[in-house]
N, C-alpha and C positions, 0 to 999 in steps of 0.2 A: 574467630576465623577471619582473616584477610588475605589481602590479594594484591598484590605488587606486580612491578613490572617487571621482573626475573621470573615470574610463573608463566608470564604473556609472550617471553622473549622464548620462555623454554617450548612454551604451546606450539610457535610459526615456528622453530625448529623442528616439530615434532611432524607440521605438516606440510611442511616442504616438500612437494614432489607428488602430495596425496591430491590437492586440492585447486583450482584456479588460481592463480595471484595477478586479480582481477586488474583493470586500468581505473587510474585516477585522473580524468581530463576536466582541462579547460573550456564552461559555454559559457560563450560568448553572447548567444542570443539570450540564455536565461541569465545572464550578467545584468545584460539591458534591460529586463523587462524585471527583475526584481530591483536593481539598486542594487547589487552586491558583486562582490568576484566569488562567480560561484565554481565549487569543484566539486565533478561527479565521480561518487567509487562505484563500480556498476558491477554490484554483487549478485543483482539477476541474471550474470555470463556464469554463474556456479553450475554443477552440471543438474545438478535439482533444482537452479534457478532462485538458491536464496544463500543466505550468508550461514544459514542454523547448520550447516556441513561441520562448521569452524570447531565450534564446540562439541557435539557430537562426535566427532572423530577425535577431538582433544581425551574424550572420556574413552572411549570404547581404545584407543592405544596405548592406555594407561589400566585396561584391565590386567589381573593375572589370569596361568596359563588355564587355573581353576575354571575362576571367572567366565572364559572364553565360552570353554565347553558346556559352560550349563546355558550361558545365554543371557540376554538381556531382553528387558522387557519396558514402558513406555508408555506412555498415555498421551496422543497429541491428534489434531483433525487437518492439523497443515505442516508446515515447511520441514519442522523438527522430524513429524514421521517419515517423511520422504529421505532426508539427508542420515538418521543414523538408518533406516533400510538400507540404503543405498552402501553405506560403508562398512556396515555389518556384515553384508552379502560377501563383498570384496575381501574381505579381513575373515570368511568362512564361519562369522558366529552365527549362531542362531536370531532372531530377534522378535519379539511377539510385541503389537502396537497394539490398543483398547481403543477404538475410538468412537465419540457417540452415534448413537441410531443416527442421527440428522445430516451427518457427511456426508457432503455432495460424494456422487457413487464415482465421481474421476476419479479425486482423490483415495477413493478404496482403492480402484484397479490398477491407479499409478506406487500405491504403498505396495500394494501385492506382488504390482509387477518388478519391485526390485525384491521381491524373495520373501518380505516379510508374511508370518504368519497374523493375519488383522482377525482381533477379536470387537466386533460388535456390538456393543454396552454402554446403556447409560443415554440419557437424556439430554444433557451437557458433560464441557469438559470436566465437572466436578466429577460428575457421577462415573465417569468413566474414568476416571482418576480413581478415583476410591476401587473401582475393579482392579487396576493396573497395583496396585497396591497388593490389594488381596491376592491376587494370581501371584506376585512377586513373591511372596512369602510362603506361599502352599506351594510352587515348582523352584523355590531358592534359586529365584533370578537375579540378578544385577538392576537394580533400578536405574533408570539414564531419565533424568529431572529435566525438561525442554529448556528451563531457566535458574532453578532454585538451586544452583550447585557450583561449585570455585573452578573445577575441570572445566564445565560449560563457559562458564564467561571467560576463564582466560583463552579460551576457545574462540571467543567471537569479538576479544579485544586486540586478536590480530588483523581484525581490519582495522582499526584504529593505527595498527602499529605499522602496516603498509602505505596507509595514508599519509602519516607525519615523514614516510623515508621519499613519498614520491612530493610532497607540500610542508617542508618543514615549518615554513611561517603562515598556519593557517590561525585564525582572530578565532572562530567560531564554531561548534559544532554542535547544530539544531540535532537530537537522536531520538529515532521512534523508543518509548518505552509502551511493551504489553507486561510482561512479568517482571521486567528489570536487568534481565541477563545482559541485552547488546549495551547498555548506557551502564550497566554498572563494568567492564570490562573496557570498555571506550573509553570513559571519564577516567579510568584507573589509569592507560595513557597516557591521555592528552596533559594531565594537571603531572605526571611523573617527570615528562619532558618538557612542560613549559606550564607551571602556576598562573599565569596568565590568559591561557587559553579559555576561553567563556565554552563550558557547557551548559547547553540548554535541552530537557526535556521535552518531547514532544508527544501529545496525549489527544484520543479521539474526547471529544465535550462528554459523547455518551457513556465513558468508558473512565471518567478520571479516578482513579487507584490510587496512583501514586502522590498525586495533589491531595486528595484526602487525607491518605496517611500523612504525608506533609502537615497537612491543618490539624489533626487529631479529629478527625471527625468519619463520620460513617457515611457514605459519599453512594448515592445510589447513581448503578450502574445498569445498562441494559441499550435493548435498542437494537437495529437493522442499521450497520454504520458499513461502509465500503472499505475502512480499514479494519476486517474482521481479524486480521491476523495481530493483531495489539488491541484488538476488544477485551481484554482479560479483566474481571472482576476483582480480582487479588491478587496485588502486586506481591514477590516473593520475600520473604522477610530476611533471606540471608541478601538474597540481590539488594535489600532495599538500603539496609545498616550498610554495603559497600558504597554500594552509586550516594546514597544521600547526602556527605561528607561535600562530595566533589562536585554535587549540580548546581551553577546557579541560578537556575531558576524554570521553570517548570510551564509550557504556554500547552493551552487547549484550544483545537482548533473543529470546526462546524464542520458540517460534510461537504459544502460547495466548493469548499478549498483543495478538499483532499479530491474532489472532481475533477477538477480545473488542471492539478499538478498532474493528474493519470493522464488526463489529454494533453498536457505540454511535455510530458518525457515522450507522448506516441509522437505529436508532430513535430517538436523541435528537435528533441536526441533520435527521432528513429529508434528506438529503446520500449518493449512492452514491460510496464512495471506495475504491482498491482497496487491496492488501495494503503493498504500498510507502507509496502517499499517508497507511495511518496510521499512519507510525512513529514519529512525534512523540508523539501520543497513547498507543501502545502504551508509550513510554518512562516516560509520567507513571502509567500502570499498574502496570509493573516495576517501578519506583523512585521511589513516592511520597515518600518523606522526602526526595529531593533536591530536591523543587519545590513542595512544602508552605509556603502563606502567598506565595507569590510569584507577579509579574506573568509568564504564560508565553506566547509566543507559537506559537503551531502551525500549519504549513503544510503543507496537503491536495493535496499534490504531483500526483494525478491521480488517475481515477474508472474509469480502465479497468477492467475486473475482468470475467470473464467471468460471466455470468446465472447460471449450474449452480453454479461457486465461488462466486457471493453468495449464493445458495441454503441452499447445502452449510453454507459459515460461519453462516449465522442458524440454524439447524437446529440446528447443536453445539451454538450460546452458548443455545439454549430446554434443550437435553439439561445441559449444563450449570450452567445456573441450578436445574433440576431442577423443570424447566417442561413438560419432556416425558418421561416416565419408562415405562419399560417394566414390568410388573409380572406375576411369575410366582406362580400358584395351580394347588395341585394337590387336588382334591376328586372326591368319587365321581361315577361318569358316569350319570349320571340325569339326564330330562329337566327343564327347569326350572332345572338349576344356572349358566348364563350368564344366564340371564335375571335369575337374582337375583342376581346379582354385580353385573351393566350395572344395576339396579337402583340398589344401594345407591351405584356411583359416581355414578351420577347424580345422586341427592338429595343427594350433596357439594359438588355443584357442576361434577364436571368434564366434561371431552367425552374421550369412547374414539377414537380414530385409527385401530387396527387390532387387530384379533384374531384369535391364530395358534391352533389347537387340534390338540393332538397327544396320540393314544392310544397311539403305539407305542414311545412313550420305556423304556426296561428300567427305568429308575427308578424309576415310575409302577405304581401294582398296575395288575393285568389289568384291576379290576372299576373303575378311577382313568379321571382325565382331568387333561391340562395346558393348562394356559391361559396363553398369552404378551397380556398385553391393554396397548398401547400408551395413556396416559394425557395429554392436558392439562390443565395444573393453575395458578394465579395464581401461586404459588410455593415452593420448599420445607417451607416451614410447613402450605402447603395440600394436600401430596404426603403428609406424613406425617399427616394428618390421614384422611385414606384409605385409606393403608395400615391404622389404628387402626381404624376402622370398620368394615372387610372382616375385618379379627380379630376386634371381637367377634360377628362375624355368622358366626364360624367356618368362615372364609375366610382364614386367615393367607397374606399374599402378601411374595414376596421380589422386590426389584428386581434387574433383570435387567441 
């Protein structure tokens, strides 16, 4: 079974008019700060907010009239169930999703809310898969594979194929792989129209499948990773024999990376993307010498991200930058002595966020006080510049 570029050419024909034909722009600022000329395809503007529409809908317009009427059925806890709900509803088939007990309850309401009928099953995506399965064959549904199927990837190899018509000379293309579907459909691409172009894999550390199978080895996977959405245990074996041919080479990156990239697509692009959609850019992070001086192209896979976790991530990468610093002072407990601390950080410029005050620390003389005083600052430079200040006002403060 293979997959050419007259299946991918026939696919963005087929959704022409169905789907977004997202923008491919030029940043400038993540140019600078990576070392590379970076281009962004911002597939989080899909109307489900990820690129899995591409293929999905590649499959479900290439049922028969059969097909339609009975329905189709699915197994998936993110992007995949939203985009064929979404286009199954519109196109009037029926559509029945599995997804495990553990599903954040949005993602139920948002699968729901475009029509679909969500069956509840299964611990993980395995187990809910093996339901999707069994249901499929006892109501003779149409199975629709999130990744493991030639409809799906030439599916999602038309973002590939809109990219090379808006960047025809692009050097590079870092791509999240979870199952294998969007890199083995992309690669199929990128190396049809230009041999040359370097495909690169891109894999969360806790999650490497596809580097495994690569090695021949049994690769344990698992873990709380913020790229849930390419957290996949087993890469797809028809996706693996396509994309494998055409990758060269395969990087796995830590979670601080894929932090750091969700917080520079919020501040620099103005663009919410979630922990998967930035693995492209977490990669040009990790391994700036591979992409340094080169045309890169980066595709923002989807924007789903929960409010709390988009939160949570800008919140570390300020703690981080050392934009938000906690700072511990211990001085005699007399009146007046917060007052002139808030004092002199003020005249430095920053803003206090929160202030913890504790007498009963053993640490602390009797006659003492501790101050935990939470700080905003422009940036490191201007963190230590505070710190200095409060020492010679004979305040010596340790960050916390």
């Amino acid at each position: 079974m293979t997959l050419s570029l007259d299946d991918i050419r026939a696919a963005a024909d087929r959704l022409k008019g169905h789907i977004e034909r997202t923008p491919c722009r030029h940043s400038r600022t993540l140019s600078e700060i990576t070392g590379a000329e970076v281009w962004v395809k911002f597939e989080n503007l899909q109307f489900t907010a990820a690129y899995k529409e591409r293929g999905a809908l590649n499959t479900l317009l290439q049922l028969s009239d059969n097909e339609r009427g009975r329905g189709v059925i699915a197994a998936s806890a993110g992007n995949h169930s939203q985009g064929l709900a979404y286009h199954a509803a519109r196109l009037g088939i029926p559509v029945t999703i599995v997804m495990p007990r553990s599903t954040p309850f949005v993602k139920v309401q948002q699968t729901r809310g475009h029509g679909a009928n969500v069956v509840l099953e299964g611990d993980n995506y395995d187990e809910a898969s093996a339901v999707a399965m069994r249901l499929c064959a006892e109501q003779d549904l149409a199975f629709v594979h999130p990744f493991n199927d030639l409809q799906v990837m030439a599916g999602q190899g038309t973002v590939a194929l809109e990219m090379f018509e808006d960047v025809p000379d692009l050097d590079v293309l870092p791509i999240p792989i979870g199952g294998g579907g969007l890199i083995a459909g992309c690669a199929t691409v990128a190396k049809s129209l230009n041999p040359k172009v370097q495909v690169i894999g891109v894999e969360p550390a806790m999650y490497p499948s596809f580097t495994a199978k690569m090695r021949g080895v049994n690769g344990t996977s698992g873990g709380a990773t913020i790229a849930e959405g390419i957290a996949v245990k087993q890469v797809g074996d028809l996706s693996y024999a396509i994309a494998r041919p055409l990758i060269d080479e395969v990087l796995l990156i830590e979670e601080p990376h894929f932090e750091r990239a969700v917080a520079l697509y919020c501040n620099v692009e103005k663009t919410v993307v979630e922990g998967a959609g930035a693995a492209s850019l977490a990669a040009l992070l990790a391994y700036p010498g591979k992409f340094k001086g080169k045309k890169v192209g980066l595709i923002v896979t989807g924007g789903n991200i929960d409010t709390r976790l988009l939160a949570s991530v800008l919140t570390r990468e300020l703690v981080r930058d050392q934009r938000l610093v906690s700072l511990r002072i211990i001085g005699d407990d007399r009146p007046g002595l917060l007052a002139t601390v808030s004092a002199v950080i003020g005249q430095m410029g920053a803003n206090i966020i929160e202030v913890a005050h504790n007498r009963l620390a053993l640490d602390v003389p009797a006659k003492g006080a501790e101050f935990d005083i939470m700080i905003e600052t422009r940036d490191a430079q201007h963190t230590q510049e505070i710190m200095d200040a409060l020492r010679e006002h004979g305040y010596p403060p340790r960050a916390v």
